[in-house]
N, C-alpha and C positions, 0 to 999 in steps of 0.2 A: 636692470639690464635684461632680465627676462623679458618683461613686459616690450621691450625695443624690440627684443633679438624676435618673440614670436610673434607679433605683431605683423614680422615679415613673412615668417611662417605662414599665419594667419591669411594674408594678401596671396600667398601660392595657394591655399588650400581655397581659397575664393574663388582664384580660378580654374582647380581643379569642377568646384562648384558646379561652375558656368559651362563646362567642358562635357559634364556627364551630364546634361541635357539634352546632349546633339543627336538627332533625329539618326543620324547615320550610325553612332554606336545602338541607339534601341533599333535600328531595323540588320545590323551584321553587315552594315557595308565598311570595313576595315579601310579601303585604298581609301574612301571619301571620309573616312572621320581623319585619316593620318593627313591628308591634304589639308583638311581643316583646325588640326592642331597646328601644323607646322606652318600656317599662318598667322595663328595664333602668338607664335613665340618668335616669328621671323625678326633678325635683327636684335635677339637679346642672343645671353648666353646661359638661358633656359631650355632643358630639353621634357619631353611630353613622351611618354613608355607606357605601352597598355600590354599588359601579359595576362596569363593566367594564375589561379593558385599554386600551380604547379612548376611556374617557373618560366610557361616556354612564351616568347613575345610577340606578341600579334600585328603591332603599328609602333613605329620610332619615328621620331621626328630628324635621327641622326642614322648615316648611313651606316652597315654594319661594321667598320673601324671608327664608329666616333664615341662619345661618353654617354657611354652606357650608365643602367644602374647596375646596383651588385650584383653580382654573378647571378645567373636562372636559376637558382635556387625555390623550390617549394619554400614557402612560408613557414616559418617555425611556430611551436607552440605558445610561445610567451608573443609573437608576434601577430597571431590571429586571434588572442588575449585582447591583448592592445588595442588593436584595431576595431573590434567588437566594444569595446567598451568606448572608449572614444573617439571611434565613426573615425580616427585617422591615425596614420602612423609617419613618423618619423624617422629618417631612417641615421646608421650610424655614419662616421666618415669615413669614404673609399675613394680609393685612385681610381682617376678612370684609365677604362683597357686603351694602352697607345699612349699612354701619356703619364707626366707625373703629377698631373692635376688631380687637384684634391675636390670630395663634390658632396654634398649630401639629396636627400630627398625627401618629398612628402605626399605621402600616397593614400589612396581613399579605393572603398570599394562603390564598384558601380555594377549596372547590369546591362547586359548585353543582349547576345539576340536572344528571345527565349526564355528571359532572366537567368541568362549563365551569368554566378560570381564571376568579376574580373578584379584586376587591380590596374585603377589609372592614375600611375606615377608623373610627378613634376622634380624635376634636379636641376640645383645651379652650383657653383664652385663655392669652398667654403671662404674666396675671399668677400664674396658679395655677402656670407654674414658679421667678417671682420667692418668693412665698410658701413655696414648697419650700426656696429656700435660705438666706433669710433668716438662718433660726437657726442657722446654720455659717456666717456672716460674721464673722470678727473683726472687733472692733472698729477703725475709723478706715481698714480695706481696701474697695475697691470691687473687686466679683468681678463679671464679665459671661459672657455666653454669645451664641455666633455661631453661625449655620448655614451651612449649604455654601459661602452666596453671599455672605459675612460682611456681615450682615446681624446685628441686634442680637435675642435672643429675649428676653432676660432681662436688667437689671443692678441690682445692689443696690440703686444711686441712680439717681435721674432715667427711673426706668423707661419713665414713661407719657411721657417726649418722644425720649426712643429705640426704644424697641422697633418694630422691623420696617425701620430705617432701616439704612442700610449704618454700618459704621463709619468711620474715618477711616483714609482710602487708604494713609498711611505707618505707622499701626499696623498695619493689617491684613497689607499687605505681607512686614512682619515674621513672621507667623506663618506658619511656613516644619516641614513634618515634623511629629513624633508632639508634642514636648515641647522646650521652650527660656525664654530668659529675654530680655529687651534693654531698652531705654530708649526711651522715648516721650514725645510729648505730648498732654493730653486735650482736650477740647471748650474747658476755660478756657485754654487756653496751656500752664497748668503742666505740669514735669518729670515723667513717672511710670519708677517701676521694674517691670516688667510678665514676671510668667510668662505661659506655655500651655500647654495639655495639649488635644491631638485624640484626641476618644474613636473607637475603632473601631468601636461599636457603633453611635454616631447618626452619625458622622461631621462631630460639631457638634463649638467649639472651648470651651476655659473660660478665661478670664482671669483673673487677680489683681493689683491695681496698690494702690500706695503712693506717695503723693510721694516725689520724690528727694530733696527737703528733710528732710522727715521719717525716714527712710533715714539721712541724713546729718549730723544735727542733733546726737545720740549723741556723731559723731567726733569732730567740730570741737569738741563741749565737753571730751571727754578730752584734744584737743590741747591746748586751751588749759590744761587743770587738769595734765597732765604739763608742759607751757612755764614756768606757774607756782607748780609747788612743787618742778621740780626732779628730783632724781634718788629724792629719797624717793617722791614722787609716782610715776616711770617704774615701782619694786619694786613700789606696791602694785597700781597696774592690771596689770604682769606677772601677779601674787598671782590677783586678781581672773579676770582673760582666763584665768590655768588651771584656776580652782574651776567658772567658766561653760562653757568647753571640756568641761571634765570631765564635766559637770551634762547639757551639749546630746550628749555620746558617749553616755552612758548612756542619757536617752531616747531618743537616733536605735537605741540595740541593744535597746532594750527593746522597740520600735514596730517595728524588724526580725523581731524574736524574734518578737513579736506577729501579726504578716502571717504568717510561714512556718507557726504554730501555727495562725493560718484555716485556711490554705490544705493541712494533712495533716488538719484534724479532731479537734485537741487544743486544750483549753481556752487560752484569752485571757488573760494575767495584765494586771492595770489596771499602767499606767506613771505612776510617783508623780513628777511633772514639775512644774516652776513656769514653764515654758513652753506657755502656752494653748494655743497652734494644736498642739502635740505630743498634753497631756492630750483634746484634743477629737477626735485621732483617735483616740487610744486607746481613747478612748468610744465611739467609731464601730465598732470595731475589735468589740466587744463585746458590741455588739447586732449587728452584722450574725450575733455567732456564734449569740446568742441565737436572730433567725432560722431561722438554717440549721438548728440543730438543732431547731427545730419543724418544718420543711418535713422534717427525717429523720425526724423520730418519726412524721409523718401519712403520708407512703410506707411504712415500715414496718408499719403499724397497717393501711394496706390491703392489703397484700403478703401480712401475715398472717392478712387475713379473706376475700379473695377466694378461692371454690373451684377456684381454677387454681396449678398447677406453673410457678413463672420459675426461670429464670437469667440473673446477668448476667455477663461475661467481659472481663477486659481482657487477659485472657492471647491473644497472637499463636495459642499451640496451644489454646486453649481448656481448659487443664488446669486451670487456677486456675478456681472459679465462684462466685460467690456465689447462693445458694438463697433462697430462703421456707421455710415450716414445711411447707407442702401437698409442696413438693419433695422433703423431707427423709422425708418422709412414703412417698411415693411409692416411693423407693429404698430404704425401708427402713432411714432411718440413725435414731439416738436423735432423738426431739426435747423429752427434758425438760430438758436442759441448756441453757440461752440461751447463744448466740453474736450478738454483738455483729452488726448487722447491717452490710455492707457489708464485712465480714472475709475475705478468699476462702478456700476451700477444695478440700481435693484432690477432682477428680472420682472415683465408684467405677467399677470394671470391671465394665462390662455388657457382653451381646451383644446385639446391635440387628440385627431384618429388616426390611424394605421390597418387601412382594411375596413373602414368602416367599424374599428373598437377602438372603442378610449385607448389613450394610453400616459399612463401616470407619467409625473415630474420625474421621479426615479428611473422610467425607461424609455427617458429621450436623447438623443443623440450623445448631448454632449455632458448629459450625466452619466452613461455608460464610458464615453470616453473619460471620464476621470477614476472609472472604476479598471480600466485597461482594453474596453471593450473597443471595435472601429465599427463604424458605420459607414456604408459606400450605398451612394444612390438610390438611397429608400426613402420612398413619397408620405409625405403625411398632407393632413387638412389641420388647420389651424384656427379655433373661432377665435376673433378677438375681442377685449371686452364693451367694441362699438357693436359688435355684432357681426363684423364684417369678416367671410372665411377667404383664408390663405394656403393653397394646395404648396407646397416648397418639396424641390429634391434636393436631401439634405444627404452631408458625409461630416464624420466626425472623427478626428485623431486624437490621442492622448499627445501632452509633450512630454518629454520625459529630460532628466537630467540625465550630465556627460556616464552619472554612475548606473542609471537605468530606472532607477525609483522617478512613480509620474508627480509632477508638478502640478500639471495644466491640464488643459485641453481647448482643442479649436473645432468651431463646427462652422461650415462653407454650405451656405443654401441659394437655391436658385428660385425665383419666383413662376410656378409653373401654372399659376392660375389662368391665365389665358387659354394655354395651348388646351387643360381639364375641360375648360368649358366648351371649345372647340370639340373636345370630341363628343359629350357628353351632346352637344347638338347636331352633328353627326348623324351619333347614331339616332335621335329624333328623327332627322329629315328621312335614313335609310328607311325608320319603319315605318313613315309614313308614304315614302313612294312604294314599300313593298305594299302597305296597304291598297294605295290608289292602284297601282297596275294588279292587280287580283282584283281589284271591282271592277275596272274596265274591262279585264279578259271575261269579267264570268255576264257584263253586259256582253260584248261581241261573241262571246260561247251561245249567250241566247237568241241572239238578234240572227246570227247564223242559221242555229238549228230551227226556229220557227219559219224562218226564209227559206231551208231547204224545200220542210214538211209542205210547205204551202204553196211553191210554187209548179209552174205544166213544165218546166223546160230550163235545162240548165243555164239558157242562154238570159231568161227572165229570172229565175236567181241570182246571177251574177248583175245585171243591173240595180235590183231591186238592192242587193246586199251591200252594193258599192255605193247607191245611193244613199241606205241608213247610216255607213259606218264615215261617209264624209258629213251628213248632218252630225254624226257625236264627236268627230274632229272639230267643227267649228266649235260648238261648246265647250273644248276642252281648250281652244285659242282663247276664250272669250277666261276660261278662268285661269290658265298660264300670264295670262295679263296681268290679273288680279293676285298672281302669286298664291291662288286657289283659295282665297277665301270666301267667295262665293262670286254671284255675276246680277248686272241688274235683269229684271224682267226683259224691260222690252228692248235688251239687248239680246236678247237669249231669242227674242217673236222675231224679229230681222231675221238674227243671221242663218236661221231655221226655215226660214219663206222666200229670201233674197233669190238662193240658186234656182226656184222651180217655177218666181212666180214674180214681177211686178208691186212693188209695196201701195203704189196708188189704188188697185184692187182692193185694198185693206184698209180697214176702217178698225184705229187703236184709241183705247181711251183709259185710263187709269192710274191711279199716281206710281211714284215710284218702290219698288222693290225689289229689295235684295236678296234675291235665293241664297241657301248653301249649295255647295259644291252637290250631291246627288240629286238633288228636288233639279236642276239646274239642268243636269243630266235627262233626267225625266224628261221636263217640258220638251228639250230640245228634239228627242227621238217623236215625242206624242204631237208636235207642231209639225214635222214631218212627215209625219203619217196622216196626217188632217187633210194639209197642203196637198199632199199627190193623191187623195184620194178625192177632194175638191177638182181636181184638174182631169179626173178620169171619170168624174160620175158627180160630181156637186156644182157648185157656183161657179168655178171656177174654168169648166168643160164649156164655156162659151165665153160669147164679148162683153156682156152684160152683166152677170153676176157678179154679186160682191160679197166678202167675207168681215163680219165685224168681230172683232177681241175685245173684248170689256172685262176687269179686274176690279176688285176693292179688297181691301185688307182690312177685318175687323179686330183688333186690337183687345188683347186682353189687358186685365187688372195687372196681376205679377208680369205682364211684358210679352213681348212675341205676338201673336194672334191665328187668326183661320184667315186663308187668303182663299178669295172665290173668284174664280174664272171662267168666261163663259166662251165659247166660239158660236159662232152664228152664221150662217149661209141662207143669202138668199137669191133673188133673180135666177138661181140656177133651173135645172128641169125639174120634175116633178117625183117628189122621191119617196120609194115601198117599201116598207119598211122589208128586211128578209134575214137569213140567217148571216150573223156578224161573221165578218171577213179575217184575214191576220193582221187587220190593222187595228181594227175593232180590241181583239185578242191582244196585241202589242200595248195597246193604251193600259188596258185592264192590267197588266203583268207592270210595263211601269211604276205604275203607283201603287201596287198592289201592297209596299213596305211604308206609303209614308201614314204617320201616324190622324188620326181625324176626318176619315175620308177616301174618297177616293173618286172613280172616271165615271159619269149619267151620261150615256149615248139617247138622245130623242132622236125618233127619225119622224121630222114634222113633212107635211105635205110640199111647205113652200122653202125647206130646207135641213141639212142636216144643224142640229144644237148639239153640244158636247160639254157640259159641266163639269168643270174640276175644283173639288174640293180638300186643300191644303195646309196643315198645320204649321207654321214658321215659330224655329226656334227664339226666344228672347232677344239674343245678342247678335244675330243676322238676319233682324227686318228693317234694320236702317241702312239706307248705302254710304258707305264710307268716305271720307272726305279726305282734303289733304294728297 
């Protein structure tokens, strides 16, 4: 009768459960959580009460003359006991205010704004616990139920002129401990034969009483049918007493069997009995299995669909685990094979950091949660034994029984390998744009100041300057293209000649190569400064002149090579040699850093020559493909 009666219990405290989730009691909005309770119950004869510890009430789902819980009373000591230890309280039986309805409650602590203790009560009348057990009353038994203050909540019979009344002082007295039997008298006088069972969950009691007439009615007529037939009579009740013995051993081990097979999680066999109250547990026995295994199938089914890694552990070392699919996942173990869920299995050998330091099997999550420790939100790296690292934000709880001593433990991780590498690339790309824009600024720092020193007139600095720093704009198009991995040659001779000069003027010859990103740089200002100085005083200062580029790249052994360059001008006028200009100067400063070389200025009669010699790294003298 327990098992019925709180089972209903059970189903309020579910959805107390569901209730202290609601975003409006964690944020203090009171009018929006009562609206949202008393949706909740609209159309039952369940009411919803949030107060404080103190007594005074915050949200009702009933107006202030409707059924209340007990009085605003501060919470007593044996009742904040209670409630701590088994996370809910039960309340005893009270009239509600305005009425003579009788009501009980069950109420849970939750947290409010700020995490203020509250208490979020649910009450229904104590006929809806009569109606609950009605249907597991055997016939011609009256079964009752008592609270703390044995006080009446429920009884099969006479409900509506006992409920909430105490019982009868020498019955009650008798109810002594968890379970027992004795002998009593009820409201009429007569003999009853009377169990008990104290539940530890509500701390309410159950009765079961039968006349002792009744009980004993049976004997007296066997006395009398053995007194009057004798000794043949004494054989066949012997006969009889061990066919029923026999009958009552086999369903008492079959209704055994049946318990211990709940209680591992193996199937229920029905117990084929011609003793009612046996077969009606046995039925009992069978749906509760029924139950449970839909409460495993709808945990498992979200275990399975949530995009998070659990484990749960009953192992002391935490060796034993049982997973999800996302876990299995995670480690790298198979997951098309189904393993039965809640099956443990052996943890794998990973290496686990925290900070960049190891950290032992002992002080990982969800071995500190079996020691009492939590874990919230703390990242580790995971090698695993393919090799492959796993960053996880991991949290870890102990569980613990209704008494407080831990059981278990669960750890909830999320896979944060992504977002790690994400930043970790980041900040790559920051330091190398902080790198490139400091090389560019300390090129146009130079390109400025030697354009200052060297020019008559402010007005021939700003052209001159405006024209060098759009020649190093297009070189830095030409490698934005390329996503800066370097740029071909005579991509770089173009777009460096295009704005000042005619390409048919120009005579290219040489195969292809691929600068890095500074050498790239380089050319692009030293081609510019070639060009405008051709168009002012070389080949290029008339119609006829022409300028030829010729390259070859000699190729070392270990890779890369010396790349040589020449410019040549001829048809232009006739040229003296004299003291080098800031372009001259611009070239030499250029190359001035690459390694193998560097700018030969000839100033021949029948044009200026300009030799550049170039060391090109290994893995960017080939142009890239794809």
């Amino acid at each position: 009768m327990s098992l019925v009666v709180e089972g209903e219990l059970a189903s309020l405290q579910t959805l107390l459960d569901g209730l202290s989730k609601s975003p409006s009691l964690a944020n203090g909005d009171l009018q929006a959580f009562g609206t949202e309770a008393r949706r909740l119950v609209q159309g039952t004869d369940q009411v919803i009460t949030l107060r404080d510890f103190e007594g005074r009430e915050l949200a009702s789902t009933e107006p202030e003359n409707g059924s209340k819980l007990p009085s605003a009373q501060p919470l007593t000591a044996p009742e904040r006991e209670q409630l701590q230890l088994a996370g809910i309280l039960v309340s005893n039986a009270y009239a509600a205010p305005g009425s003579n309805q009788y009501r009980i409650a069950v109420s849970r602590q939750v947290s409010g704004a700020s995490g203020v203790p509250l208490l979020l009560s649910i009450s229904v009348p104590t006929e809806r616990i009569r109606l609950v057990m009605l249907p597991a009353v055997p016939e011609g038994w009256t079964i009752g139920v008592g609270d703390r203050e044995g006080k009446y909540v429920a009884r099969s019979k006479l409900h509506d002129q006992v409920t909430g009344r105490p019982g009868l002082p020498e019955y009650v007295e008798k109810i002594v401990g968890r379970s027992g039997s004795f002998r009593s008298r009820n409201f009429q006088g007569g003999t009853l034969l009377a169990g008990y069972y104290r539940s530890p969950y509500s701390e309410w009691f159950y009765t079961a009483n039968i006349p002792l007439a009744e009980v004993q009615a049976p004997l007296w007529r066997s006395l009398a049918q053995i007194g009057a037939t004798g000794l043949a009579a004494l054989f066949i009740s012997l006969a009889l007493a061990y066919v029923v013995g026999k009958r009552l051993t086999g369903a008492t081990g079959g209704l055994a069997a049946g318990a211990d097979a709940l209680g591992s999680g193996r199937a229920v066999q029905e117990v084929s009995t011609t003793v009612a109250e046996f077969a009606l547990i046995s039925q009992a026995m069978i749906k509760a299995q029924y139950a449970i295994a839909e409460r495993t199938r709808e945990l498992e089914t979200v275990l399975e669909t949530v995009p998070a890694a659990v484990w749960f552990t009953y192992d002391p070392q935490a060796r034993q685990v049982i997973r999800n699919r996302f876990a299995a996942e995670l480690m790298g173990l198979p997951t098309e094979a189904h393993i039965t869920f809640g099956r443990p299995d052996q943890v794998i050998d990973t290496l686990a950091y925290k900070d960049g330091q190891p950290v032992s099997r002992e002080n990982r999550p969800l071995s500190k949660a079996m020691r009492g420790e939590e874990t919230s939100n703390e990242e580790f790296m995971y090698t695993l034994p393919s090799g492959v690292q796993r960053y996880l934000l991991s949290s870890a709880r102990p569980v613990r029984s209704p008494e407080g001593s831990i059981i278990g433990a669960v750890q909830i991780s999320l896979d944060i390998s992504e977002r790690k590498r994400g930043e970790e690339q980041r900040k790559l790309l920051v330091h190398e744009l902080n790198h490139r824009i400091k090389n560019t600024l300390a090129v146009v720092q130079a390109i400025a100041g030697q354009t200052l020193r060297n020019a008559t007139s402010l007005a021939q600095a700003r052209v001159a300057l405006s024209a060098r720093l759009v020649s190093l704009a297009k070189a830095h198009d030409i490698l934005t293209r390329e996503n800066w991995s370097g740029a071909d040659l005579a991509d770089v001779i173009a777009a460096s000649i295009e704005p000042h000069a005619p390409l048919d003027r120009f005579d290219l010859a040489g195969e292809q190569v691929w600068l890095p990103p500074s050498t790239a740089l380089s050319f692009a200002l030293a081609f510019h400064e070639l060009t405008t100085n051709a168009i002012k005083y070389g080949a290029l200062s008339n119609a006829t002149g022409l300028v030829s580029i010729s390259w070859r790249l000699e190729r070392a052994d270990q890779g890369g090579g010396i790349l040589e360059l020449e410019w040549r001008e001829k048809g232009g006028p006739p040229v003296a040699p004299g003291k080098p200009g800031f372009g001259a100067q611009l070239l030499q400063r250029a190359f001035a850093g690459e390694k193998a070389g560097g700018v030969e200025l000839v100033y021949e009669r029948a044009g200026l020559r300009c030799l550049f010699t170039v060391r090109l790294e290994h893995e960017l003298t080939l142009i890239p493909t794809g």
